[in-house]
N, C-alpha and C positions, 0 to 999 in steps of 0.2 A: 360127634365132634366136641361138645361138650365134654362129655365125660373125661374124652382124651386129652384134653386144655387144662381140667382140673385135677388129673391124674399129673399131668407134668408137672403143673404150679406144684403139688402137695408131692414130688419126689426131689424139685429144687429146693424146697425149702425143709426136708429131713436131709438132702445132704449139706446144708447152710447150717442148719442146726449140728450137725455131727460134727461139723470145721470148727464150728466156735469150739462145742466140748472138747474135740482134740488140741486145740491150740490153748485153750482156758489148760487142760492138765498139762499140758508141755510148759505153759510157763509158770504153773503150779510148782513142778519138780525145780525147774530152772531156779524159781524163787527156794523152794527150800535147799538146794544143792547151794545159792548164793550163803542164804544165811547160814549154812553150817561152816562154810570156808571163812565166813567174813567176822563170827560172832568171836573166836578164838583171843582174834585180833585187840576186836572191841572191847573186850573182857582185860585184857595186856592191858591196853593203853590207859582202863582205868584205874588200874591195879598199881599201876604207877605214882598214881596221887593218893594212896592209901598206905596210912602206919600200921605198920604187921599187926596187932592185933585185931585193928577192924579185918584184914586181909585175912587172916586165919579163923576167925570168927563169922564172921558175917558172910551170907550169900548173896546180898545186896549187890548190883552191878554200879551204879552210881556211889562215891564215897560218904560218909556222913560229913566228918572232916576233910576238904582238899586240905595235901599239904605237897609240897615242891623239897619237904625234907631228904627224900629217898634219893632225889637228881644229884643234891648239893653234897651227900653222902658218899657218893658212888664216884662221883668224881674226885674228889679230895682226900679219901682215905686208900684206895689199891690201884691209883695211878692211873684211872680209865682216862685221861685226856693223855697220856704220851703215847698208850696204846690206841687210841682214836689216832691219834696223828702220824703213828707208826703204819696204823693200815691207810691211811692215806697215801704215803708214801709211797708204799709198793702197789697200790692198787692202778695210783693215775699213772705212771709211770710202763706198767707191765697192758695198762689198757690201751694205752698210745700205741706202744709197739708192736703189740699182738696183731692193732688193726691196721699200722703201717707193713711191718712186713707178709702181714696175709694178703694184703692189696696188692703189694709188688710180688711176690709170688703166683698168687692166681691171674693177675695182667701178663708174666710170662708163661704159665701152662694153657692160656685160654687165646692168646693173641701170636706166640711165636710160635715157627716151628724149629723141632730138633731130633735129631736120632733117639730115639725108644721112647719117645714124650710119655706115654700115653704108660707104659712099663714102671716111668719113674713117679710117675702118677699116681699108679697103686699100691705102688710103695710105701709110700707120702702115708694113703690112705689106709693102709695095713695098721700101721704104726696107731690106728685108733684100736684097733683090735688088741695090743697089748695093755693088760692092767698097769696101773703107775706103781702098785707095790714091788712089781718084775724090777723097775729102773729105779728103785728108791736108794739100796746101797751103791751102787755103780754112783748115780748121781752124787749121795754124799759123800762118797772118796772124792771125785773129783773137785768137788767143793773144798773139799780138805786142802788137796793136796796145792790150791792157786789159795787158801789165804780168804775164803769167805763163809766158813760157819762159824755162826752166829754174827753176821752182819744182813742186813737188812739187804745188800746188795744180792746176796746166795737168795735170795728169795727172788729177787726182781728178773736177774739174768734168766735166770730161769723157767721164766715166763715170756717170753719175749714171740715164742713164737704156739702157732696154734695150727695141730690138722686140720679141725673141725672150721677153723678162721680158710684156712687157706680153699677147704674146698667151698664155700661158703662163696667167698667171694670171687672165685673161678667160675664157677656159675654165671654172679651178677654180668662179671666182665665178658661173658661170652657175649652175651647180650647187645653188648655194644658192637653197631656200625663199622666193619672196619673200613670203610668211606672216612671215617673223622683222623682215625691212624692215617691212611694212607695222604690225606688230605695235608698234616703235617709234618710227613714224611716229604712228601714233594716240596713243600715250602723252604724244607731245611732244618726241620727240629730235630734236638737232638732227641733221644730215645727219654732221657729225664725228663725234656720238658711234655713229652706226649703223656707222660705220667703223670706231671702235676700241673697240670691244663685241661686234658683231658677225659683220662682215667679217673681221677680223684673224686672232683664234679660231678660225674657221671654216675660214680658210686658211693656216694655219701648214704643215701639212704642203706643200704644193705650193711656200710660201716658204721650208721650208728645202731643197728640189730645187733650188729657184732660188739661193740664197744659194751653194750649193756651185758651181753653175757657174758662177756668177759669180766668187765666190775664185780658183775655176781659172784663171780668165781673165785676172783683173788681178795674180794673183801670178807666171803664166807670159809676159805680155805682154811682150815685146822691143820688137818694130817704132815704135809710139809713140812709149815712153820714151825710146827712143834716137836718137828726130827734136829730143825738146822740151828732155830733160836731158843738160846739158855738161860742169856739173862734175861732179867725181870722189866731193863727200859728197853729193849729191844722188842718186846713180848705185842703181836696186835690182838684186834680186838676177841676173837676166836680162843687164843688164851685165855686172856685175861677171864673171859665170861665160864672157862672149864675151872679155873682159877676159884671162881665165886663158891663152887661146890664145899672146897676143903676151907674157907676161909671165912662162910658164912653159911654152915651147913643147912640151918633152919631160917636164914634170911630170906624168904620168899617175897620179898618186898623189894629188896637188892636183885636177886635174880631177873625178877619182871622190869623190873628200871631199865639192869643193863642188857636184857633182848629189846627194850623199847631202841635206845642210844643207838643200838648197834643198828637196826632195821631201818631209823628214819631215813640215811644218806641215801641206800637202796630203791627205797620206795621214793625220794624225789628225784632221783635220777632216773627211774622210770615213767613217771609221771611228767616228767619233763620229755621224754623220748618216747615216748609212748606208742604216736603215730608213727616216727620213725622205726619204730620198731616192729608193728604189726607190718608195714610197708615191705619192709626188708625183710621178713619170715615169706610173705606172699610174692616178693622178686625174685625168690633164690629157691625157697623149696617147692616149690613147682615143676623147675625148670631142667634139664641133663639130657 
């Protein structure tokens, strides 16, 4: 009986011992997988307060010199604040709408019914299946031909709606009770107000998932912008930083400034939505 007591003690505590090591190397990896994602970063943001030749010289991660030269540079000599302000413009705007009309679209595929729903549905859904280069000239005809290439407008309209948004939050809205629909149905509401009383509220969290990947998209978007916009004050920030290449070929001090510039908005807009946003990836993509 003995034996058998100290036989179990000494097999609970080789597998006690095995858990730790396996969990000590899981978050061994975890830690080095962090630092290689995270060191790129850290490395930028110092490199920002360094004058190109400490930058080109020096492997030092901290600068000898801080200097705030490179920010006051970058902004004052190739217009990076009109082009900051340019991608503001289309960004807030095209993020509003992407996540108002994906809500009112997925509220009507997931809440009504109608002939072929479910047909018009995959359609909707196909339409992810095609590359953007297929509809790149069609689109800038079209653009052409209503009077907005190179206006900041051709960028915006053109954003307004989203597959990916729409089935996104057709998901979330399935979700909901239609006890709270039918609830304000009997009362007398109109079909608007059941939208923005109680669809909205209900899906905040999945719309700000959506908002953020959306931001990401219209603040990082290149390929577009640089079919529809010509001039130089129209240009946002994605130009202007391919911009830097021919304009500062050997400016590595300039380059690293403006990915710093361009990346902070992103990264507080995440940081600020953060939990909304893991919320809303674990509401929606679960769920069908």
């Amino acid at each position: 009986m003995a034996t058998t007591t100290a036989r179990s003690i000494r097999t609970k505590r080789q597998l006690r011992i095995g858990h730790i090591i396996g969990q000590s190397l899981i978050h061994a990896i975890l830690i080095v997988v962090s630092f290689t994602c995270v060191m790129p970063f850290v490395w930028l943001t110092f490199a920002t307060f360094k004058n190109y030749n400490e930058l080109v010289s020096s492997y030092a991660l901290l600068p000898k010199v801080w200097t705030l030269k490179n920010y006051a540079e970058i902004v004052t000599r190739i217009g990076f604040a009109t082009a900051f302000w340019n991608s503001t413009l289309v960004a807030v705007p095209v993020t509003f709408m992407t996540v108002l009309t994906s809500t009112a679209v997925g509220f009507v595929f997931a809440k009504y019914h109608f002939w072929k729903k479910e047909v018009f549905f995959l359609i909707i859904l196909s339409t992810m299946m095609v590359p953007f280069t297929v509809v790149i000239i069609p689109l800038f005809i079209t653009l052409k031909d209503i009077g907005l290439v190179n206006q900041l407008a051709g960028i915006i309209v053109t954003g307004f709606w989203s597959t990916f948004g729409i089935f996104m939050l057709r998901q979330s809205v399935e979700t909901i009770p239609n006890d709270y629909i039918d609830a304000g149905r009997i009362d007398g509401a109109s079909e608007m107000w059941i939208f923005r009383q109680v669809i909205i509220p209900l899906s905040l969290t999945p719309m700000s998932a959506l908002a953020v990947f959306t931001f990401l998209g219209s603040w990082d978007n290149f390929l577009w912008p640089s079919i529809v916009l010509k001039s130089e004050n129209k240009q946002t920030l994605p130009l202007i930083l391919a911009g830097l290449r021919n304009l500062f070929w050997f400016r590595y001090d300039l380059w690293a400034t403006g990915a710093m510039v361009t990346v902070v908005p992103v990264m507080l807009l995440f940081t600020i939505a953060q939990r909304q946003f893991v919320r809303g990836l674990a509401m929606t993509g679960l769920k069908g």
